[in-house]
Residue frames relative to the residue before (quaternion, step in Angstrom):
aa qw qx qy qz dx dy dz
X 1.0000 0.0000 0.0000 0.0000 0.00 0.00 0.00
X 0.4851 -0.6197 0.4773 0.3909 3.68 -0.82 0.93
X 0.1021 -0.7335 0.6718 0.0120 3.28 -1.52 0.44
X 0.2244 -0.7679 0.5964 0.0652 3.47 -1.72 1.07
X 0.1547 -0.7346 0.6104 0.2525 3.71 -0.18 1.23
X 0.3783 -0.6209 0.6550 0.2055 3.98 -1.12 0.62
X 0.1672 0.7417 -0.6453 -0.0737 3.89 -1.09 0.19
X 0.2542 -0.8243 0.5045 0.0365 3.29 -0.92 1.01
X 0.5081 0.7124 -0.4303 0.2217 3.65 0.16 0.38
X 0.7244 -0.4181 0.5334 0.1260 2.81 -2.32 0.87
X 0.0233 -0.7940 0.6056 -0.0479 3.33 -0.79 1.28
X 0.6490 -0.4816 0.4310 0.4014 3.45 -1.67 0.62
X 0.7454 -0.0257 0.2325 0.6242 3.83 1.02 -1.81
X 0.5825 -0.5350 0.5767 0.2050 2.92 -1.18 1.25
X 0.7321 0.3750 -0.2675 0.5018 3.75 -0.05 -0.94
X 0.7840 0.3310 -0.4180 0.3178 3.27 0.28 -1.08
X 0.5588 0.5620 -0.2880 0.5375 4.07 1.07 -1.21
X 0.7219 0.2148 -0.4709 0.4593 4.06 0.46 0.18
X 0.5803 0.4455 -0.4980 0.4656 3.91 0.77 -0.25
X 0.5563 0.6280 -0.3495 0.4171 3.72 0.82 0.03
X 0.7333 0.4244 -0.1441 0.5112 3.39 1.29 -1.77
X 0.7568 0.4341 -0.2870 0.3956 3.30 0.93 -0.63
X 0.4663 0.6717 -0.3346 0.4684 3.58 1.66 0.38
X 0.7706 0.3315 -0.2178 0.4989 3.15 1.01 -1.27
X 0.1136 0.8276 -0.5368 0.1181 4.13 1.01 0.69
X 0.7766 0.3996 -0.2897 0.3916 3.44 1.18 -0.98
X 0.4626 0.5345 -0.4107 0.5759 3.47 1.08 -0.25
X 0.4285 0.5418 -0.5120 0.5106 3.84 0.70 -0.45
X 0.8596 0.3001 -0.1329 0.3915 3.14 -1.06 -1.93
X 0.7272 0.3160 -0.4351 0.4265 4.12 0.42 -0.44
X 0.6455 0.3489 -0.3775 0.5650 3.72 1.14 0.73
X 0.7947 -0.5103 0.2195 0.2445 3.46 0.47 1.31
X 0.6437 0.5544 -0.3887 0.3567 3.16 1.36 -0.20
X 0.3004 -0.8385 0.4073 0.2022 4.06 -0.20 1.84
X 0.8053 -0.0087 -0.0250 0.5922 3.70 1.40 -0.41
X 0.0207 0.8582 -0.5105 -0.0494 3.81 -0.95 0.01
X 0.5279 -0.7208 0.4186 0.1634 3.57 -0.99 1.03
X 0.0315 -0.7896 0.5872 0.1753 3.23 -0.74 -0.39
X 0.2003 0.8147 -0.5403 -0.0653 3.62 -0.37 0.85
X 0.3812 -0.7780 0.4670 0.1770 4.04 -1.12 0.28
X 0.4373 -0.5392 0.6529 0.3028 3.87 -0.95 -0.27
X 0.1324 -0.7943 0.5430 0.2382 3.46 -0.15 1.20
X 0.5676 0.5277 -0.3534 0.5239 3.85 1.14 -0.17
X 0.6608 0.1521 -0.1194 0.7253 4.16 0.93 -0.17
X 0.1715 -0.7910 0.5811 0.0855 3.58 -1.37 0.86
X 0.5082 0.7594 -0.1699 0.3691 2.56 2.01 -0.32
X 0.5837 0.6212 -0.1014 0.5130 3.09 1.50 -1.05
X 0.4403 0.7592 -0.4699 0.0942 3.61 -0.17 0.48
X 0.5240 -0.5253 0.6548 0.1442 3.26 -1.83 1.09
X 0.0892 0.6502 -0.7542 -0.0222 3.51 -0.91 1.08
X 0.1544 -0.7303 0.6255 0.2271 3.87 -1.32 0.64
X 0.0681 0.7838 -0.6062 -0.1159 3.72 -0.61 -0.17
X 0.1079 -0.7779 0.6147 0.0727 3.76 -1.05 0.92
X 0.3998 -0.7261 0.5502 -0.1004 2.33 -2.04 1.75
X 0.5004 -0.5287 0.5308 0.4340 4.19 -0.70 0.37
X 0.8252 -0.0259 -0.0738 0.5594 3.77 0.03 -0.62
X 0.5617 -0.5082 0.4878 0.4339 3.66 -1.66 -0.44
X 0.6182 0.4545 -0.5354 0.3529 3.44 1.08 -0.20
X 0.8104 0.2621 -0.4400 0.2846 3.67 0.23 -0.30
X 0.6081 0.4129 -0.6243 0.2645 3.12 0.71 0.37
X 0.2612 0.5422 -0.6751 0.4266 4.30 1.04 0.79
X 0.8025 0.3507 -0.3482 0.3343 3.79 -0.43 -1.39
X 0.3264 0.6353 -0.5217 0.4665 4.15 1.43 -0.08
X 0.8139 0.4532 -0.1573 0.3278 2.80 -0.21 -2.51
X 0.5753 0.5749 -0.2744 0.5129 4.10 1.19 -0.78
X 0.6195 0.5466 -0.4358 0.3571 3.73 0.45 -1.62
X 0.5084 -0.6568 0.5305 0.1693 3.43 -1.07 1.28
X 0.5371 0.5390 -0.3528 0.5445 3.81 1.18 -0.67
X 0.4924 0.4392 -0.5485 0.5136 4.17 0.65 -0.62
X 0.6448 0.4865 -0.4746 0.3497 3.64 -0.17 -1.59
X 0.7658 0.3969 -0.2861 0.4174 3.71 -0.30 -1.61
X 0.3491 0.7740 -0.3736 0.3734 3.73 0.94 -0.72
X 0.7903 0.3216 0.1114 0.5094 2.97 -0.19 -2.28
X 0.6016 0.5183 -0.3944 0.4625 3.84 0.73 -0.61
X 0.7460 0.4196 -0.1668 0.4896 3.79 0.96 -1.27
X 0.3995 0.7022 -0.3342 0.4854 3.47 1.35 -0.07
X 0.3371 -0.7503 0.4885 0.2910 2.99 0.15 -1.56
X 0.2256 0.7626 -0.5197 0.3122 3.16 1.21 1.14
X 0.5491 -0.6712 0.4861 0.1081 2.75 -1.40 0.73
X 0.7227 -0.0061 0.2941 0.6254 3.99 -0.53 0.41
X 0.6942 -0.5582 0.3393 0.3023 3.54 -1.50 0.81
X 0.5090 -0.6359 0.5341 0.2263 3.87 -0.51 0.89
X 0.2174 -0.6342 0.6516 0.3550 3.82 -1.21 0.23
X 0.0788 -0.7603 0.6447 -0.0013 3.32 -1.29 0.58
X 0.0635 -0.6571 0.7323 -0.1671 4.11 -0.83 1.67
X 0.1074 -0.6287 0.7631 0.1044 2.46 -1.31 1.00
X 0.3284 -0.7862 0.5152 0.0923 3.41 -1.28 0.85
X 0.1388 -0.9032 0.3977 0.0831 3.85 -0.26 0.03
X 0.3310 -0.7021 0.5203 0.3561 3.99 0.17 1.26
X 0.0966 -0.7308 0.6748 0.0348 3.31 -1.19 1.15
């Protein structure tokens, strides 16, 4: 069943955490991820909602696990640990 891992998190800079996110697309797609959103707080830019779909929930668990997300999101410029759901069309 397709699946949508949700991350929430608190960046340093808007600008700087998307010229970051939109670099790392291939590491995306060779880790299962088939598309992904991007949404903001127009009142905080900081704040952002990234979605990314997956063919099943298990890979998007071994995504949400892959030690390269962590360092990813660390060099980005997240803030403090991100929530992260994964959801699943039922």
């Amino acid at each position: 069943m397709p699946a949508v891992l949700i991350i929430k998190a608190n960046v340093t800079s808007y600008d700087h955490w998307r010229t970051a996110y939109d670099a790392s697309v291939s590491f995306r797609r060779e880790n299962g991820v088939s598309r992904d959103e991007v949404y903001c707080s127009p009142e905080d830019m900081t704040s952002v909602l990234v979605l990314e779909f997956f063919e099943t929930a298990e890979a998007a668990q071994s995504f949400a696990s892959n030690p390269g997300l962590a360092e990813a999101m660390r060099s980005s410029g997240v803030i403090g640990a991100p929530l992260i759901t994964i959801a699943q069309t039922v």
